[in-house]
ZADO-1210 file (C-alpha; in nm, 4 decimals, padded with zeros to 6 digits):
<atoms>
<atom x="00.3712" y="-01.3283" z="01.5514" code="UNK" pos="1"/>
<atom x="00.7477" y="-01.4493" z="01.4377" code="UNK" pos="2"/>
<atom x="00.8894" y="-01.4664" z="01.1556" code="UNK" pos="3"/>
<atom x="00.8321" y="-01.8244" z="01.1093" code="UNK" pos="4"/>
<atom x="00.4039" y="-01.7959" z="01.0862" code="UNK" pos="5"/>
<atom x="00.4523" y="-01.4759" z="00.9010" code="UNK" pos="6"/>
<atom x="00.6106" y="-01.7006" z="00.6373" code="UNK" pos="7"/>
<atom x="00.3531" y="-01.9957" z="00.6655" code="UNK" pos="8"/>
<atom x="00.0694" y="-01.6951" z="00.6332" code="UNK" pos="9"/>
<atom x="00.1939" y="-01.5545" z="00.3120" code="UNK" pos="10"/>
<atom x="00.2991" y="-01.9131" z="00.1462" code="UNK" pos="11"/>
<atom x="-00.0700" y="-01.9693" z="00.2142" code="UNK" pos="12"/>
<atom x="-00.2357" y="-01.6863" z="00.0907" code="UNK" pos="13"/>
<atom x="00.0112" y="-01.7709" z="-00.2671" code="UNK" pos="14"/>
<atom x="-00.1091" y="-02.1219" z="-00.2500" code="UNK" pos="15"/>
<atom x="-00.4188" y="-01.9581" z="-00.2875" code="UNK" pos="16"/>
<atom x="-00.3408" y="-01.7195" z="-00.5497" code="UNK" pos="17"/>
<atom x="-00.1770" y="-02.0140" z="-00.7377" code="UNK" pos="18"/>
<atom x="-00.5168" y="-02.2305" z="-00.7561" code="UNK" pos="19"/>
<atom x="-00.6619" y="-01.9240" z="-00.8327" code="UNK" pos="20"/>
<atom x="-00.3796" y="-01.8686" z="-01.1554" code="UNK" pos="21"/>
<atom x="-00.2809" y="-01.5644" z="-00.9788" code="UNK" pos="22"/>
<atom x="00.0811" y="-01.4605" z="-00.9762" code="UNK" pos="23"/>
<atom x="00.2223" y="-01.2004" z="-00.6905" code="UNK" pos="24"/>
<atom x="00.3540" y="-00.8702" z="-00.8216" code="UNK" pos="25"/>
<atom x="00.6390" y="-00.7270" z="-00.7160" code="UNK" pos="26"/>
<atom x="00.7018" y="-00.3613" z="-00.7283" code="UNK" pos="27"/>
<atom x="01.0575" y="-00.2254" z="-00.6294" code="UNK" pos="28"/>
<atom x="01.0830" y="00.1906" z="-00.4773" code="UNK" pos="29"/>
<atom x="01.3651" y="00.3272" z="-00.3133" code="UNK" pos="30"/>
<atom x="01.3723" y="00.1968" z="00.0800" code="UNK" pos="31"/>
<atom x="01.0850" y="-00.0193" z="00.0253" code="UNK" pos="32"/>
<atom x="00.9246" y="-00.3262" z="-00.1600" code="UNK" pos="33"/>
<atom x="00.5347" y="-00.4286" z="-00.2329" code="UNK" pos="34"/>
<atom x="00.4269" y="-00.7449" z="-00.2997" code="UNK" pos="35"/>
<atom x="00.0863" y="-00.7758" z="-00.4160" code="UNK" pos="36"/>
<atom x="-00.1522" y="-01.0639" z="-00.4586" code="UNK" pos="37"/>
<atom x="-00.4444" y="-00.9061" z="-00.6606" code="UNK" pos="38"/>
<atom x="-00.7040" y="-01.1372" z="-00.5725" code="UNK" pos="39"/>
<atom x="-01.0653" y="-00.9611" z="-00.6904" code="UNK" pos="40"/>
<atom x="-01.2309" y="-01.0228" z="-00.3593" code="UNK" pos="41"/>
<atom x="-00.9517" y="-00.9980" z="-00.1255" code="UNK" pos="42"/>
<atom x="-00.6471" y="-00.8162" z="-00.2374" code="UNK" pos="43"/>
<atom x="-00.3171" y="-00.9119" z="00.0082" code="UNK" pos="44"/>
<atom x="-00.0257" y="-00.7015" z="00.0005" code="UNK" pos="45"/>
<atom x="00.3270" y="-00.7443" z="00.1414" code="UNK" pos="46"/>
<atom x="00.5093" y="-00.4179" z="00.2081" code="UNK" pos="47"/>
<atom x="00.8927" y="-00.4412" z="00.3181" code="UNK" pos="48"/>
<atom x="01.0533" y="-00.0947" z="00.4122" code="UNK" pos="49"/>
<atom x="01.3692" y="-00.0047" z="00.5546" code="UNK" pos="50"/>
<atom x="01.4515" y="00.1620" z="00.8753" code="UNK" pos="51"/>
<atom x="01.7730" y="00.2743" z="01.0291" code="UNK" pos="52"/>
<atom x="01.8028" y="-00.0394" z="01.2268" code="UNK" pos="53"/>
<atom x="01.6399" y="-00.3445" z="01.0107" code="UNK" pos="54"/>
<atom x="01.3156" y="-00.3777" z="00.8035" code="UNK" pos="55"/>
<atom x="00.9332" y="-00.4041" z="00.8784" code="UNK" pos="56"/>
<atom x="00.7009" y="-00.6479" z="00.7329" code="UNK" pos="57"/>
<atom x="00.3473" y="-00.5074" z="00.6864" code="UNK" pos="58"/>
<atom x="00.0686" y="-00.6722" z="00.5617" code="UNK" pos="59"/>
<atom x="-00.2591" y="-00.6245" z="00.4788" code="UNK" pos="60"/>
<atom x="-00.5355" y="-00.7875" z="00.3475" code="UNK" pos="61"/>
<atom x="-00.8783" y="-00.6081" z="00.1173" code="UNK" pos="62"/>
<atom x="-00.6549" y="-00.3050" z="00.2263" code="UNK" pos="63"/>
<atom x="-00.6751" y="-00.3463" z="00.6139" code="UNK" pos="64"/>
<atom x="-00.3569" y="-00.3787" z="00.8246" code="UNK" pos="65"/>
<atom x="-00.2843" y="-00.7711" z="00.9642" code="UNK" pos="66"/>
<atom x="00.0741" y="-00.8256" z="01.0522" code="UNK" pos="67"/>
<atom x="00.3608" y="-00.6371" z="01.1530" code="UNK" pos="68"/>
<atom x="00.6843" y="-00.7628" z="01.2072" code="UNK" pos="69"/>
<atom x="01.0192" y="-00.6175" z="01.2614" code="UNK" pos="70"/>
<atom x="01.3448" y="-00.8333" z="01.1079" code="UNK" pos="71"/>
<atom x="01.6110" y="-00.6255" z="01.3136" code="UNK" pos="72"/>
<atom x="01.9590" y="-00.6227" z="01.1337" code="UNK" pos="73"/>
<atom x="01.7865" y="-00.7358" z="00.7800" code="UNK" pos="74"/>
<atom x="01.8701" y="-00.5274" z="00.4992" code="UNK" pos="75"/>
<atom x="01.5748" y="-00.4797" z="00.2313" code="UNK" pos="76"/>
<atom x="01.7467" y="-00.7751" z="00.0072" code="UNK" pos="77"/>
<atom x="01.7316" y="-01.0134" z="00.2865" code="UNK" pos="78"/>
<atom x="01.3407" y="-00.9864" z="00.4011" code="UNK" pos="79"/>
<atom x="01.3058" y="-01.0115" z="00.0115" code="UNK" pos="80"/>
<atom x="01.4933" y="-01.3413" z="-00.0426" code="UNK" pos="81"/>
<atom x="01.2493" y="-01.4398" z="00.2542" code="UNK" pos="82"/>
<atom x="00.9834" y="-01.3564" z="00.0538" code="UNK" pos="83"/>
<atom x="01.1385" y="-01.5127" z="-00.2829" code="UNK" pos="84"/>
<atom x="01.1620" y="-01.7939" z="-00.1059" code="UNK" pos="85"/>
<atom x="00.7921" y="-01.8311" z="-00.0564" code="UNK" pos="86"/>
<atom x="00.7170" y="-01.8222" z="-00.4492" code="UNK" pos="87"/>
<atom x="00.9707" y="-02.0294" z="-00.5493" code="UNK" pos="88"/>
<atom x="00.8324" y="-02.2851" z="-00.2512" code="UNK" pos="89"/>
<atom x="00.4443" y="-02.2409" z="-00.4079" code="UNK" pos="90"/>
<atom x="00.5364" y="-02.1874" z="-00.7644" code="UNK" pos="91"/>
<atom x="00.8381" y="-02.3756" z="-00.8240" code="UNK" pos="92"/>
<atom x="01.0451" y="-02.0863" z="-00.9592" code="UNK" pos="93"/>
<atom x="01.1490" y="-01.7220" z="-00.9042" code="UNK" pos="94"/>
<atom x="00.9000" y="-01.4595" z="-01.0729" code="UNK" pos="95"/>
<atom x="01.1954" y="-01.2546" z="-01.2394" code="UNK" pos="96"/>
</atoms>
């Protein structure tokens, strides 16, 4: 998978969320970044971490692994702008 379906994927799954009146979460740690869609039935979460070279994209949906993807040279901001990107495409506006 590239980067490009990764992105269609998880604009989807907020699409979703959105008819639903769910909003992702985000939660911030040091190195790394969840974002969660807590949908009752089927939860998806995005996780971003760091490495020495880039960041991965994991994801996983009613906690069982789907997609991973590495963005080589990305720092942790950058795969998260990717992923701002995707709410402000389904919801109009950033979630900050």
């Amino acid at each position: 998978m590239d980067l490009r379906n990764l992105f269609d994927q998880i604009v989807n799954r907020m699409e979703r969320a959105k008819e639903k009146e769910i909003r992702p979460e985000i939660t911030p740690s040091p190195g790394e970044c969840t974002i969660t869609i807590p949908e009752k039935e089927s939860p998806y979460s995005i996780t971003l971490k760091k490495y020495d070279h880039g960041v991965t994209v994991n994801t996983q949906l009613a906690g069982k692994p789907q997609h991973q993807l590495l963005m080589p040279g990305a720092s942790l901001q950058d795969a998260l702008r990717v992923i701002q990107a995707a709410i402000i495409i389904v919801y109009g506006k950033s979630l900050h």
